[in-house]
C-alpha positions in Angstrom: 16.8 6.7 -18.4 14.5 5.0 -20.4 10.4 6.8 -19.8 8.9 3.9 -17.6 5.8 2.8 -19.3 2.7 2.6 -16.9 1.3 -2.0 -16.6 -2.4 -1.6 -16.2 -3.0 -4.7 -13.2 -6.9 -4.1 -12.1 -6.7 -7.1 -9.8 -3.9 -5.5 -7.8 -4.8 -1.9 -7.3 -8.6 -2.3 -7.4 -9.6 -5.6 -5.7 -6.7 -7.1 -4.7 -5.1 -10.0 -6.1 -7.3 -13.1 -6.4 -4.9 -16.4 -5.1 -3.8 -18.7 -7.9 -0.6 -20.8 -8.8 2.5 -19.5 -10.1 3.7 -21.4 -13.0 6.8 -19.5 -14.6 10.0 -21.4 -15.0 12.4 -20.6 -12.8 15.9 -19.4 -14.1 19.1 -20.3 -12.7 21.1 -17.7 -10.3 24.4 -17.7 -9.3 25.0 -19.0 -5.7 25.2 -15.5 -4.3 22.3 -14.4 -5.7 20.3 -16.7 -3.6 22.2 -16.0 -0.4 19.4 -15.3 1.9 18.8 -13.9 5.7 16.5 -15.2 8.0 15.8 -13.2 11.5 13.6 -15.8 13.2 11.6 -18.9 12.9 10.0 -20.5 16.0 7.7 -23.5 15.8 7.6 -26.8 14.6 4.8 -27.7 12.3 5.5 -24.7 9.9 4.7 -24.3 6.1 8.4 -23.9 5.3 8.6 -20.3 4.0 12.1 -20.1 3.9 11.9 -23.0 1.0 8.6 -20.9 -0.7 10.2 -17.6 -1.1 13.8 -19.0 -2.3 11.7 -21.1 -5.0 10.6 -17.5 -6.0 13.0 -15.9 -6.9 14.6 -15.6 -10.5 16.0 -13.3 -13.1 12.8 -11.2 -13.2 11.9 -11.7 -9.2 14.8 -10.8 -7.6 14.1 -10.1 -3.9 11.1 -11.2 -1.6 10.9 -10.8 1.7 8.2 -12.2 4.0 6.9 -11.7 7.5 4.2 -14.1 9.4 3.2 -13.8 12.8 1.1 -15.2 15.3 0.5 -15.4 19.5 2.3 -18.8 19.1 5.4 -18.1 16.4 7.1 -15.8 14.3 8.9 -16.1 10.9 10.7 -12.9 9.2 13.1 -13.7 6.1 14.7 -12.8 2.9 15.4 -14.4 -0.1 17.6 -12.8 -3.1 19.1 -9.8 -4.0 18.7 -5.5 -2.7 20.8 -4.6 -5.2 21.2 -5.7 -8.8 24.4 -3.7 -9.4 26.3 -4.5 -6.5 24.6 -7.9 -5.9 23.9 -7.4 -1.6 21.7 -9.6 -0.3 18.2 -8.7 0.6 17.7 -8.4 3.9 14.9 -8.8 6.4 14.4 -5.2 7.6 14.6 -3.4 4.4 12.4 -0.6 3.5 10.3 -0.5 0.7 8.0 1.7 -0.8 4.3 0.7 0.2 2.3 1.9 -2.5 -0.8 1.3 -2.1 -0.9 -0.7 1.4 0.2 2.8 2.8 -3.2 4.0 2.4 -3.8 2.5 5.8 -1.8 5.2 7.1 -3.6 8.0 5.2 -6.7 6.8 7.2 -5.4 6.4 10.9 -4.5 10.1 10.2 -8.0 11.2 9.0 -9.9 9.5 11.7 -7.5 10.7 14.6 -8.6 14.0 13.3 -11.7 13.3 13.1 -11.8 12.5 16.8 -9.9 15.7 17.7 -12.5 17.8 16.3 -10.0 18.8 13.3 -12.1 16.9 10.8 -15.2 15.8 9.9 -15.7 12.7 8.2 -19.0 13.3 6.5 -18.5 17.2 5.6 -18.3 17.4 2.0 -14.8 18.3 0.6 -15.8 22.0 -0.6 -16.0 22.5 3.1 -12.1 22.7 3.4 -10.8 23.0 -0.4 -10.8 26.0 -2.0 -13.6 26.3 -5.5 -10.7 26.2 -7.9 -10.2 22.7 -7.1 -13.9 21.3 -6.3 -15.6 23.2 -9.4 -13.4 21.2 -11.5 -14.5 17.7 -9.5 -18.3 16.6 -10.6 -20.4 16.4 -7.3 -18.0 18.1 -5.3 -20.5 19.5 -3.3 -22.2 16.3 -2.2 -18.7 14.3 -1.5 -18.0 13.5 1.9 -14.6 13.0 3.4 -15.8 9.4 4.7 -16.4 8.8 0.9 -13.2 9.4 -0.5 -11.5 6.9 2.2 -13.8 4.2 1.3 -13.7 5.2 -2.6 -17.5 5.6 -2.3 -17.2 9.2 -4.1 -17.2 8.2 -7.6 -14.3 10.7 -8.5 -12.4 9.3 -11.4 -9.2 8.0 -10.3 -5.9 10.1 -12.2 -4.2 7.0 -12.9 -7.4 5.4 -14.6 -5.8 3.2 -17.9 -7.6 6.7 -19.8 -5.2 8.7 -18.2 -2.5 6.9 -17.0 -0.1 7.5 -20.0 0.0 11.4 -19.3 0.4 10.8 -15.9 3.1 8.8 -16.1 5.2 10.9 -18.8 4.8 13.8 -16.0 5.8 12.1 -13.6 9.0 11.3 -15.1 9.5 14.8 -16.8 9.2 16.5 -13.2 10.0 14.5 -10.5 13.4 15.8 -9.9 11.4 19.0 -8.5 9.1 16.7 -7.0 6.0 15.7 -7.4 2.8 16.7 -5.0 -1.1 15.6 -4.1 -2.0 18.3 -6.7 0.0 17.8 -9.1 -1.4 14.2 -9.8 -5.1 15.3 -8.9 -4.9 17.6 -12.5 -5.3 14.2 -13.9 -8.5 13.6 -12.5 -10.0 17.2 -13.2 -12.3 17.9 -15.6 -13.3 13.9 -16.0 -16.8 13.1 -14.8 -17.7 11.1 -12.0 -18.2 7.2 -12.3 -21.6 7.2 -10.2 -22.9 9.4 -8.0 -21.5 10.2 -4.3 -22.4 7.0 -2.8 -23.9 5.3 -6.0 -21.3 2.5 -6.1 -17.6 1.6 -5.0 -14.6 2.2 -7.6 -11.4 2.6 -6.6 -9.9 5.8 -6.8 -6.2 6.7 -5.7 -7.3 10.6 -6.5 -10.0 10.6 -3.6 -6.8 10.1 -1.1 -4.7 12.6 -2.5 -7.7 14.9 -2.0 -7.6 13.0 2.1 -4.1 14.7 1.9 -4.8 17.6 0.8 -7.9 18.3 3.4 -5.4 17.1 6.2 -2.9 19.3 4.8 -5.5 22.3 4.8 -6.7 22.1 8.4 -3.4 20.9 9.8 -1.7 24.6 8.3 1.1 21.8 7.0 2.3 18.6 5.5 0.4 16.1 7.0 3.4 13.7 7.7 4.0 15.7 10.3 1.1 14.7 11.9 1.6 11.7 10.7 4.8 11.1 12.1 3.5 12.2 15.5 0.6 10.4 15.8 1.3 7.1 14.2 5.2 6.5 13.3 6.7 7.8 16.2 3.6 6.4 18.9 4.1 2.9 17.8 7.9 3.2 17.2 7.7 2.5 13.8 11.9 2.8 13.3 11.6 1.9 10.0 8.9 4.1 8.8 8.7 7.6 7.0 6.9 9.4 4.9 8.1 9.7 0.8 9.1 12.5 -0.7 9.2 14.3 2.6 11.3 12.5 5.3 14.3 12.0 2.9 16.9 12.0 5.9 14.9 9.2 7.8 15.4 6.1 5.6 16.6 5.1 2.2 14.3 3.4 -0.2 15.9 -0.6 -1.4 15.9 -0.7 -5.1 12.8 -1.4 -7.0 13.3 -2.3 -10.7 11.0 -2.1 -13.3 12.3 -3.7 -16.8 12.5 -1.2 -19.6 13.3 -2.1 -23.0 15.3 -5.6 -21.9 16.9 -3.4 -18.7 15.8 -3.4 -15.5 15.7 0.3 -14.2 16.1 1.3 -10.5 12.9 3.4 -9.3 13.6 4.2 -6.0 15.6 7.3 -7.1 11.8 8.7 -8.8 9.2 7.3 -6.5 11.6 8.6 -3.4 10.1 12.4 -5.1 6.3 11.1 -5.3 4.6 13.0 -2.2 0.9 11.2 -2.3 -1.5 10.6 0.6 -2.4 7.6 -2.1 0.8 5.7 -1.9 2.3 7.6 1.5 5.2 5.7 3.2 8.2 3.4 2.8 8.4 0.9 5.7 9.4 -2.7 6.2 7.3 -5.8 6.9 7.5 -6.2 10.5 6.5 -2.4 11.2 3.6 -2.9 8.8 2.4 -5.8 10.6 2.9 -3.8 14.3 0.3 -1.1 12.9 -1.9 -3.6 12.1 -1.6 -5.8 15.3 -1.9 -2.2 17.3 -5.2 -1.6 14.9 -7.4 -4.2 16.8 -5.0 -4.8 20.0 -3.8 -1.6 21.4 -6.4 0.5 22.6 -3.7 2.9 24.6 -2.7 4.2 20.9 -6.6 3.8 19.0 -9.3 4.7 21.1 -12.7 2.8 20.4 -14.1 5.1 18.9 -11.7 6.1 16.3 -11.5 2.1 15.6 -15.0 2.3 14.9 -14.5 5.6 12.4 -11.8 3.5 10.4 -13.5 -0.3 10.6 -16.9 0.0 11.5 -20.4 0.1 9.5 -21.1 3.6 9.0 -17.6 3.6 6.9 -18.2 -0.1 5.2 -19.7 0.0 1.6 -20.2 -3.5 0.1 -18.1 -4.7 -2.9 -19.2 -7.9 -3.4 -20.6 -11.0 -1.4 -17.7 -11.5 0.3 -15.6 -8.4 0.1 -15.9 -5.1 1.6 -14.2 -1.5 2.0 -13.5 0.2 5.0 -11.2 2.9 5.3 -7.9 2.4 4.1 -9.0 -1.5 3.7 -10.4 -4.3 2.4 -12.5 -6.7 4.6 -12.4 -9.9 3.4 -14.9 -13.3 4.6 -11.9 -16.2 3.9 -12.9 -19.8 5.2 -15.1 -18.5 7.7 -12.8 -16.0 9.0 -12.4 -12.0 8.8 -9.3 -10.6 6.6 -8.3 -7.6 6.3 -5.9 -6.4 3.9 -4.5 -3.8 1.5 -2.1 -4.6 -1.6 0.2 -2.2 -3.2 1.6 -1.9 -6.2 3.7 0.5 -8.4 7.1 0.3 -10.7 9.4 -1.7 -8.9 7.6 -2.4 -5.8 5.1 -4.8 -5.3 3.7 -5.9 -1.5 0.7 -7.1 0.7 -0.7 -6.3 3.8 -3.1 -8.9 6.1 -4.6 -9.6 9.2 -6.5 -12.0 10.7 -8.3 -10.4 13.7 -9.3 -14.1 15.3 -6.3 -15.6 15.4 -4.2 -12.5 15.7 -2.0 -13.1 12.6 0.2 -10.7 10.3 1.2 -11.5 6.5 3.5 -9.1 5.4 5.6 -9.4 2.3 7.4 -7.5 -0.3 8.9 -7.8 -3.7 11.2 -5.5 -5.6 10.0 -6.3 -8.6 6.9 -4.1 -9.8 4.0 -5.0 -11.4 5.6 -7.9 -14.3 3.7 -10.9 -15.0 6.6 -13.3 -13.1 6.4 -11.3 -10.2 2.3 -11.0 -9.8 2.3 -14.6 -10.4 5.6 -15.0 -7.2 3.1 -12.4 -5.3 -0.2 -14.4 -5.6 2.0 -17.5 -5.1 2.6 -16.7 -1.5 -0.7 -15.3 -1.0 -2.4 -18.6 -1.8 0.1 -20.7 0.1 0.6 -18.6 3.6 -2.9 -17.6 4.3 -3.9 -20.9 3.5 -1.3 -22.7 5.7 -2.1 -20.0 8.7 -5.7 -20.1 8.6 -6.2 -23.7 8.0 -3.4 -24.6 11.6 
């Protein structure tokens, strides 16, 4: 297998992916190749997604599938191909690695152990890691737990563009024995801190493996245990599970990342990748349950722990309009509240949002990583859906 080489995309990982037009030409697939799958459409003045996502896809963008919700309606499609070798269709409830958008899951957990007592949000992390670790993080001492979920800690991140070549090359010399929270934090190690705790906001995907490995720590095991307990298996996620640990649950749809004119399945390596930073595999309408149940269901989230992960003693201001919360962003978009979380890795791409007003869900993946045709398909229906939903 050819070594995947790591695509640097700032605007995905660290801010999320500003909404522009996608302008790539659009190359001819056989008619199978477009065979698509559609669950459920319902209502009659509709943005028609169906039409969007099959104008998507192409030789690079191969699979897209797309989930919108609201009180009033509900859409959930596919467009393209699972399967490049075999040429199935993509369909509606497949899983796909999360990536980044997972990290919402990593912070449920934290603050559900907060409120048990387990945890503390704003102990410093040398409180529950041992000194070989947190002497080899600057300001380890000072670092709160509430910091690293809203990446106000400062810790450099292990797949910062300085580091990200040696990180990847490990990854795909050792993932066959699998590959853990600590073995990625050894990346950050050593590097100095970008600000002081609470001196600024930087994303960091090493200040939720360390989240992991504190959960880990005081749980006395993995924490998808916990996970699976408190979250997956409480909102009947059926389609949820935690990578590199729940490998009898689910099976990960390809993800292909193009490698020297090829494009290269990464299911097989992620599917090893055990990371509180990228935690889960799921499909768009569980995503979109977790998030409805985030601000609706107060059976599964008490108040309080609603106010751990969303409220203003865990917000840090990015910019005018943008904040961080825990786990993610909080976004001012026409005079409404957005939140969402992006994800992005080799071979999967997706997004995350909800609109607490009008009590609307935009999920959507891609199996198509992080190459420019497919950021350009991804900010494509960005732009167009939470346009179309916010403006009706």
């Amino acid at each position: 297998m050819n070594q995947l080489k790591y695509k640097t995309v700032i605007a995905l990982i660290m801010f999320g992916l500003s909404a522009c037009d996608s302008n790539f030409k659009q190359d001819t697939f056989e008619q199978a190749q477009l065979e698509t799958k559609q669950s459920q459409q319902q209502g009659a003045k509709q943005l028609d997604y169906q039409a969007l996502i099959n104008s998507l896809i192409s030789n690079e963008v191969h699979g897209i599938i797309l989930h919108v919700s609201s009180p009033r309606d509900s859409f959930t499609a596919s467009a393209g191909l699972a399967n490049l070798t075999t040429l199935e269709a993509l369909q509606p409830d497949a899983v796909y690695h999360l990536a980044s958008s997972g990290k919402v899951f990593t912070a449920l957990l934290a603050v559900q152990l907060h409120e048990e007592g387990l945890l503390d949000l704003d102990l410093t992390i040398d409180h529950w890691l041992p000194h070989d670790i947190t002497s080899q993080i600057q300001y380890s001492g000072q670092i709160t737990l509430r910091q690293l979920l809203n990446h106000s800690s400062g810790i450099y991140n292990y797949s910062d563009p300085l580091s990200e070549d040696a990180y990847v090359e490990f990854v795909m010399a050792n993932y066959k024995s699998g590959i853990s929270n600590e073995d990625l934090l050894q990346f950050a190690y050593g590097q100095p801190g970008y600000f002081k705790p609470g001196g600024g906001v930087k994303y960091s995907n090493s200040n939720y493996v360390l989240a992991g490995m504190i959960m880990d720590s005081v749980l006395g095991h993995p924490n998808a245990l916990a996970m699976r307990d408190k979250i997956i298996d409480r909102l009947a996620l059926s389609d949820t599970f935690s990578v590199g640990i729940e490998h009898s649950v689910a099976q990960l749809t390809p993800g292909y990342e193009k490698q020297a004119g090829t494009f290269v399945n990464t299911g097989p390596i992620l599917s090893q990748v055990t990371a509180a930073s990228t935690p889960v595999a799921s499909s768009v309408t569980d995503v979109a349950t977790v998030m409805r149940s985030i601000f609706k269901d107060d059976t599964w989230l008490s108040q309080a722990e609603r106010e751990a992960l969303l409220g203003d003693a865990s917000r840090v201001k990015v910019s005018a309009n943008l904040d961080y919360v825990l786990g993610l962003w909080k976004e001012e978009f026409n005079g409404f509240t957005v939140f969402h979380h992006n994800g992005g890795n080799h071979g999967y791409i997706s997004n995350n949002i909800y609109v607490p007003e009008l009590d609307v869900s935009i999920v959507y993946f891609l199996n198509c990583g992080l190459s420019e045709p497919c950021i350009n398909a991804f900010n494509t229906i960005e732009q167009q859906v939470k346009q179309h939903v916010i403006a009706h």
